[in-house]
TIDO-691705 format. One line per 3 residues: number of its first residue (from 0); for each residue x, y, z of N, C-alpha, C, CB. Coordinates in pm, whole numbers, m for minus. Glycine has a CB too. Layout:
<pts>
NUM) X,Y,Z,X,Y,Z,X,Y,Z,X,Y,Z; ...
</pts>
This chain:
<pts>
0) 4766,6892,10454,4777,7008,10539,4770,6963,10684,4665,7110,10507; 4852,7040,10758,4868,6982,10873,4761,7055,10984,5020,6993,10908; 4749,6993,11086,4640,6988,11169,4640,7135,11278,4652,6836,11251
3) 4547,7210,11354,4629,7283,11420,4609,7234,11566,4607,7428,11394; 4580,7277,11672,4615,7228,11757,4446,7269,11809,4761,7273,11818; 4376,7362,11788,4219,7341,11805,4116,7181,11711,4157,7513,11730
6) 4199,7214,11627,4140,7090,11524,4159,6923,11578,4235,7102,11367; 4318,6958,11652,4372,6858,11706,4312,6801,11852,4502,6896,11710; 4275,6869,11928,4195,6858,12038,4059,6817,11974,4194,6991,12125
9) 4002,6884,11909,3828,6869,11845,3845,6683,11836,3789,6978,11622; 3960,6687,11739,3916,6543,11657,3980,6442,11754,3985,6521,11479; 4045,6451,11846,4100,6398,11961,3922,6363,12008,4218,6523,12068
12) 3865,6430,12089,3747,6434,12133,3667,6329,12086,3697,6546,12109; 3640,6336,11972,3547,6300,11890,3607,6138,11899,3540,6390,11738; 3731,6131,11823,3734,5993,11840,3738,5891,11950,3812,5972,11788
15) 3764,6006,12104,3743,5911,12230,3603,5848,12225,3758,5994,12374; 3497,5953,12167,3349,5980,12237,3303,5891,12139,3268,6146,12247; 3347,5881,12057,3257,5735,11936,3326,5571,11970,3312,5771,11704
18) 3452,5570,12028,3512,5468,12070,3423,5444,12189,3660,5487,12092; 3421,5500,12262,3325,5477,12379,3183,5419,12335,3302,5616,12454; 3157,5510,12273,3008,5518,12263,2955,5373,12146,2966,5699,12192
21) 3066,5318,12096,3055,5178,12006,3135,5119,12064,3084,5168,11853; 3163,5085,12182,3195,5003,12232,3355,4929,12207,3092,4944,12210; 3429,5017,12180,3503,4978,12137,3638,4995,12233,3490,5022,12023
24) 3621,5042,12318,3719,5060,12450,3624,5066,12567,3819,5206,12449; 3676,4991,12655,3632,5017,12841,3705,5081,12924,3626,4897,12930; 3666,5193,12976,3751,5297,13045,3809,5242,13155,3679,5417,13087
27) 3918,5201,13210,3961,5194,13348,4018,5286,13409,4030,5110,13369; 4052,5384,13305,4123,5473,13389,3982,5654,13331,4357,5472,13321; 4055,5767,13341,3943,5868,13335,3951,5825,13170,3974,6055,13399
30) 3853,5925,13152,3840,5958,12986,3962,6048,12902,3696,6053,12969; 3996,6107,12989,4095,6221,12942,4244,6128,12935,4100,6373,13072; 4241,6047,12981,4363,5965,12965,4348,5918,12826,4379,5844,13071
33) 4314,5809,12765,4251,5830,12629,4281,5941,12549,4120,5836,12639; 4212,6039,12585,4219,6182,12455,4361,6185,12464,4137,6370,12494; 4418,6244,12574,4539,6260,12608,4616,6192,12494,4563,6210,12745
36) 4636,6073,12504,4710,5975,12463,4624,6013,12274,4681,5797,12575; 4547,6047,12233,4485,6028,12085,4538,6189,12034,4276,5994,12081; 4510,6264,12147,4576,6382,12090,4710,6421,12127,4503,6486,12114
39) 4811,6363,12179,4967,6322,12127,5006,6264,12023,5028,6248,12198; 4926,6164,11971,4938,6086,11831,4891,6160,11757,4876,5958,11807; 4797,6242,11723,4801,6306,11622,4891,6474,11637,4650,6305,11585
42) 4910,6512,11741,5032,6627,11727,5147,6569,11672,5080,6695,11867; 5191,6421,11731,5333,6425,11595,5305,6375,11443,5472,6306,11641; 5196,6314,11455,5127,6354,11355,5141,6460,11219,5051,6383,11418
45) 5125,6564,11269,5110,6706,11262,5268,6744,11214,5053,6778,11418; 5325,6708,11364,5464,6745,11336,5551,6666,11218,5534,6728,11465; 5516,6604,11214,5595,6474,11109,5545,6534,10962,5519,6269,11138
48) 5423,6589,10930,5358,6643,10816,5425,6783,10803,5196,6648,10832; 5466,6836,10920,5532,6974,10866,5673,6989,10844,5507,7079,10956; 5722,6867,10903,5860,6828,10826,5878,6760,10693,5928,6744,10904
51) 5780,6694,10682,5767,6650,10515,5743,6807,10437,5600,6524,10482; 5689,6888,10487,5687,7005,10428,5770,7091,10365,5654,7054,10486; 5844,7074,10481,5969,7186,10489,6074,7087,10376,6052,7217,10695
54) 6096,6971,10395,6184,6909,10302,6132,6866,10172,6239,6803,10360; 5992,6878,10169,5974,6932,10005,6001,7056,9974,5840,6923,9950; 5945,7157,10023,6022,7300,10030,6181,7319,9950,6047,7329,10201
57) 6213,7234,10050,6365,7234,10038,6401,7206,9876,6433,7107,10143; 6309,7063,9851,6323,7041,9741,6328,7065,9666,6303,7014,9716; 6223,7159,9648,6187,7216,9522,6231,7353,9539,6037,7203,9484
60) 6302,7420,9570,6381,7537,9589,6529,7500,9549,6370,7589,9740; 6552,7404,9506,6663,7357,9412,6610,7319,9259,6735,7223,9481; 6493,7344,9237,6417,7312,9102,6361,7420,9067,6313,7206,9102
63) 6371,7551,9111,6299,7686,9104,6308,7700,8954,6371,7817,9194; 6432,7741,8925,6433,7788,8788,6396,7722,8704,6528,7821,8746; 6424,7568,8725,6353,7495,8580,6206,7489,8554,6386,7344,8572
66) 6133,7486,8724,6018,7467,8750,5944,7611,8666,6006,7447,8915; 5958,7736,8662,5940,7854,8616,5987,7830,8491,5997,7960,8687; 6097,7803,8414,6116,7795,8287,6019,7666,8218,6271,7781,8272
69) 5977,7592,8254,5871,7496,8194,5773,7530,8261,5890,7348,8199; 5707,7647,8371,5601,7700,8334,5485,7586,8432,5599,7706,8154; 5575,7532,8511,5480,7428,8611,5420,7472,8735,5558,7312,8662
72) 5307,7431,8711,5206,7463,8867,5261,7456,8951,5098,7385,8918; 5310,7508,9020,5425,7509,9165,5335,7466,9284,5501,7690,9212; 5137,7480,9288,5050,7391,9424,5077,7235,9345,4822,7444,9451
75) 5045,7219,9251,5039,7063,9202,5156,7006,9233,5016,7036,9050; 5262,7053,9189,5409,6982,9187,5443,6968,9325,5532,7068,9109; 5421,7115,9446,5413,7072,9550,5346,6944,9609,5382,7154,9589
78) 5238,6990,9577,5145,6789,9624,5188,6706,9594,5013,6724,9572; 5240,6721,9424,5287,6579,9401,5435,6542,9494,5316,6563,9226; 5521,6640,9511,5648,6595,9557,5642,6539,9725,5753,6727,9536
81) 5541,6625,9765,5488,6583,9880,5436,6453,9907,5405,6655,9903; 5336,6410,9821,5308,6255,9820,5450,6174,9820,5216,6212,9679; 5564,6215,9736,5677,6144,9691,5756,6109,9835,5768,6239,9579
84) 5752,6267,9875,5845,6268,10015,5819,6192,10156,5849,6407,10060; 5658,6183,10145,5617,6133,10253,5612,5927,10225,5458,6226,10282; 5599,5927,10099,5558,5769,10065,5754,5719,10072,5445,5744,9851
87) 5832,5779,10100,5985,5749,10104,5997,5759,10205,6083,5816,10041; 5972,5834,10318,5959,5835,10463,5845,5702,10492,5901,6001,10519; 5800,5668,10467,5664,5593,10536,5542,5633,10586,5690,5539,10634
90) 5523,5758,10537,5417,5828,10578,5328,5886,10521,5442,5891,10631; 5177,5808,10612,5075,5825,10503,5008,5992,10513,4945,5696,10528; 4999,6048,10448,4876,6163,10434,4746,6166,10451,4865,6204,10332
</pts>
């Protein structure tokens, strides 16, 4: 499930403030440069997950009827095709 854009800022935050705080980056420039830059990576992020979406969607809206005539979980099969779609793209979940 993809991220929204409060969630996306939150966890943006969080991961500047523990990088900092373990030492794991030295600020030269402000702090917000950082987030900035952590919460752009995870908006396409986001975006890249809701296009895997839509083209499982797609997918399986050419499998409707069989999917209903064998009576298959249409959340599971979604996940699963989803794992399928994204691991063929290169992209992890």
């Amino acid at each position: 499930m993809a991220l929204n854009e409060k969630e996306i800022n939150f966890i943006a935050d969080k991961i500047v403030n523990v990088m900092i705080k373990k030492g794991l980056v030295q600020l030269k420039k402000d702090k917000m440069v950082i987030a900035d830059f952590v919460q752009k990576t995870l908006e396409q992020d986001a975006l890249k997950e809701k296009e895997i979406d839509q083209k499982t969607l797609l997918y399986i809206e050419n499998y409707k009827e069989q999917i209903i005539q064998e009576n298959i979980d249409q959340t599971k099969f979604f996940q699963m095709m989803k794992r399928k779609v994204a691991e063929k793209e290169g992209f992890v979940l």
